[in-house]
C-alpha positions as CSV (number, residue, x, y, z in Angstrom):
1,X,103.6,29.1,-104.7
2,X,106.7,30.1,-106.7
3,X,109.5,28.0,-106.7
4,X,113.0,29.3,-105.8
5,X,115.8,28.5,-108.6
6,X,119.5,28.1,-107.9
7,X,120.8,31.1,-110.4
8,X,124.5,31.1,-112.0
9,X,125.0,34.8,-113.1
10,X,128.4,34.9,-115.0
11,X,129.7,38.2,-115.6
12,X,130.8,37.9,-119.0
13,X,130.0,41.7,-120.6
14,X,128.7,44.3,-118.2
15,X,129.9,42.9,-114.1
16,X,128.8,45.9,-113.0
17,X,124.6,44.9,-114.4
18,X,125.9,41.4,-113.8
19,X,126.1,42.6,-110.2
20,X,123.5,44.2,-110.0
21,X,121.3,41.7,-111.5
22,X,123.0,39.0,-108.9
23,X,121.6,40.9,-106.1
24,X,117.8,41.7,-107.4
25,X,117.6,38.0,-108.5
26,X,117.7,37.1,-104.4
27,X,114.8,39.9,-103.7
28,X,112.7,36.6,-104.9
29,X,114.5,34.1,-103.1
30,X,116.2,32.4,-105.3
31,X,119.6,31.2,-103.9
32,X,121.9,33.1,-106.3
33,X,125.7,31.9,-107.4
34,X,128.3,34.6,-109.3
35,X,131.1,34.0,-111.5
36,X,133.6,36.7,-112.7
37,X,134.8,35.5,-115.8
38,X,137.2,38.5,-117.3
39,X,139.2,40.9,-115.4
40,X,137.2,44.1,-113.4
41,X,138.6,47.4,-112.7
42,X,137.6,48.0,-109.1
43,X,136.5,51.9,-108.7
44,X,133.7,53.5,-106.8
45,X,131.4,52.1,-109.3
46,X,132.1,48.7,-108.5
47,X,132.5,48.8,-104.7
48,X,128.8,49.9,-104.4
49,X,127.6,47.1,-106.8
50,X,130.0,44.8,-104.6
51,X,128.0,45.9,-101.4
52,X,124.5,45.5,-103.2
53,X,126.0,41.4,-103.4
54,X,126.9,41.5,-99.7
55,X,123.6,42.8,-98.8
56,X,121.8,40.7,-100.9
57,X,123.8,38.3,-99.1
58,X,125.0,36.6,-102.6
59,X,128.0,34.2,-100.8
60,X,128.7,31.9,-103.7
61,X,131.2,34.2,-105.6
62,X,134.1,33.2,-108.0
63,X,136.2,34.4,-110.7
64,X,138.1,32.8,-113.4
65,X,141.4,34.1,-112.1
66,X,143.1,35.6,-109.2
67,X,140.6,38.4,-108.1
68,X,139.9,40.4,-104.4
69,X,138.2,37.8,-102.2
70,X,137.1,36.0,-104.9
71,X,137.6,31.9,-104.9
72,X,139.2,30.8,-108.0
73,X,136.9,28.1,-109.9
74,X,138.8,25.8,-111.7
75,X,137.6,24.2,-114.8
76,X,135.8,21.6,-112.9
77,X,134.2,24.0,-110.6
78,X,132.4,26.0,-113.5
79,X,131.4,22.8,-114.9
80,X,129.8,21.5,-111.4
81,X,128.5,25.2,-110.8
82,X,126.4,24.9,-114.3
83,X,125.7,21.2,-113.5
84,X,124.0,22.5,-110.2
85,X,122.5,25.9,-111.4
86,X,118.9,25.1,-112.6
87,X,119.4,28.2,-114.8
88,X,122.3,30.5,-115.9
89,X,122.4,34.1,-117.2
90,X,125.7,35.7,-118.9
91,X,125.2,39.4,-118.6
């Protein structure tokens, strides 16, 4: 039987395949966190990669800065979110 990770995915080059990724990761059951960590244009584009995380039920989402409904992590919270991810992928 597979075990289920607790994933960080930090958006870092492509959110929209960050996104993306976020949501297919859960398809396995792995419990799936996302982080924001530059700036994103929100256009049509984005909204449906958006609703593929709600669907995908991806709850855990942050951002580096002031950002939609995102909460804003801190220093400290990035550090605890890698402290508790058992792996991370910057996409």
């Amino acid at each position: 039987m597979q075990k289920t990770k607790n994933i960080l995915v930090v958006a870092t080059e492509d959110p929209l395949e960050a996104m993306r990724v976020a949501a297919g990761l859960t398809i396995f059951g792995h419990e799936v966190t996302f982080l924001f960590s530059l700036s994103v244009e929100v256009s049509e584009a984005f909204q449906k990669a958006a609703e593929l995380l709600e669907l995908a039920e991806v709850d855990k989402i942050y951002s580096l800065e002031p950002f939609e409904d995102c909460e804003v992590a801190d220093a400290r919270r990035v550090e605890n979110l890698w402290i508790e991810s058992d792996l991370a992928l910057a996409i």
